[in-house]
C-alpha angles and dihedrals in degrees: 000000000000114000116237097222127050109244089235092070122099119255095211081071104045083050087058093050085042108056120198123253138184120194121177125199133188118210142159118237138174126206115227092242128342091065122063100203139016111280126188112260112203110207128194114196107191109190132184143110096315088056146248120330133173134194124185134200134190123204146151102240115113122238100238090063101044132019116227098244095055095044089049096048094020100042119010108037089048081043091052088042095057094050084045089066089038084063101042087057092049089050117035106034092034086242091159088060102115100149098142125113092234138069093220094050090051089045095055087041092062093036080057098049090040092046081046093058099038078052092048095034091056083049093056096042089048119019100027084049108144092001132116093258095045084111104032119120128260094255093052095052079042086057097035115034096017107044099051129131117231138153114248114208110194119208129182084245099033148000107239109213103201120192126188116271085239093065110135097205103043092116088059090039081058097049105047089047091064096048096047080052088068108039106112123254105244091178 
């Protein structure tokens, strides 16, 4: 199938002929076998010059209490933000590791990677502000500010942090060096 626009043509100007819509619709729907009754099905079309795409949620709220289009934005995205950092906890600073024999050990072992991301996350909101990594996960500043190799050089007056002259991220280093340097001392 032909396209309807040249490669050549700017994007920027088919966006402005195709404008973008969101429709949200609430169903019920029953599966043939695997669901024992109907259950209402919340769908969300989003259509613009990138396409058509489609996202569907079920749930058990009824729809006199709640609109589809608030229970998907009020209730179910902060609800799938909120399991996405879950997750980023669990995987990237190895959160859902409780191995030990005992309770309080896998207690402080979780205290420790919670206290680890509310430290990283901090990082990100104030020091990482306006970057390319001002929205990277936690496992990728992790990889990439955290996990560098660099020469310290401790004096009576002040400790000296040398990275290699390679390294891809010094202008952010930099950066983020200069903010942490003004946040206020609350201790």
């Amino acid at each position: 199938m032909d396209s309807l626009f040249q490669k050549k043509e700017d994007l920027e100007e088919v966006k402005k002929l195709v404008p973008i819509s969101t429709w949200y619709r609430s169903i019920r729907y029953k599966t043939e076998k695997s669901w024992s009754c109907q259950r209402r099905v919340v769908t969300k079309v989003c259509y613009g010059s990138d396409g058509l795409k489609m996202r569907h949620v079920v749930t058990s709220l009824p729809a006199s209490k709640i609109p589809p289009s608030k229970l998907y934005t009020k209730k179910y995205c902060p609800r799938g933000e909120m399991e996405n950092r879950i997750k980023e906890q669990q995987l990237d600073l190895l959160a859902d590791r409780t191995s030990t024999q005992t309770f309080q050990s896998n207690q402080l072992r979780l205290w420790i990677h919670s206290w680890a991301y509310v430290l990283i996350n901090a990082f990100r909101q104030h020091c990482l502000k306006k970057t390319s990594l001002a929205k990277a996960t936690v496992g990728r500043i992790r990889l990439n500010l955290l996990k560098l190799g660099a020469r310290i050089k401790i004096s009576c007056r002040r400790i000296i942090i040398a990275i290699a002259s390679a390294c891809p991220y010094q202008d952010i280093l930099s950066i983020a060096n200069k903010r942490i340097k003004t946040i206020p001392n609350t201790g």
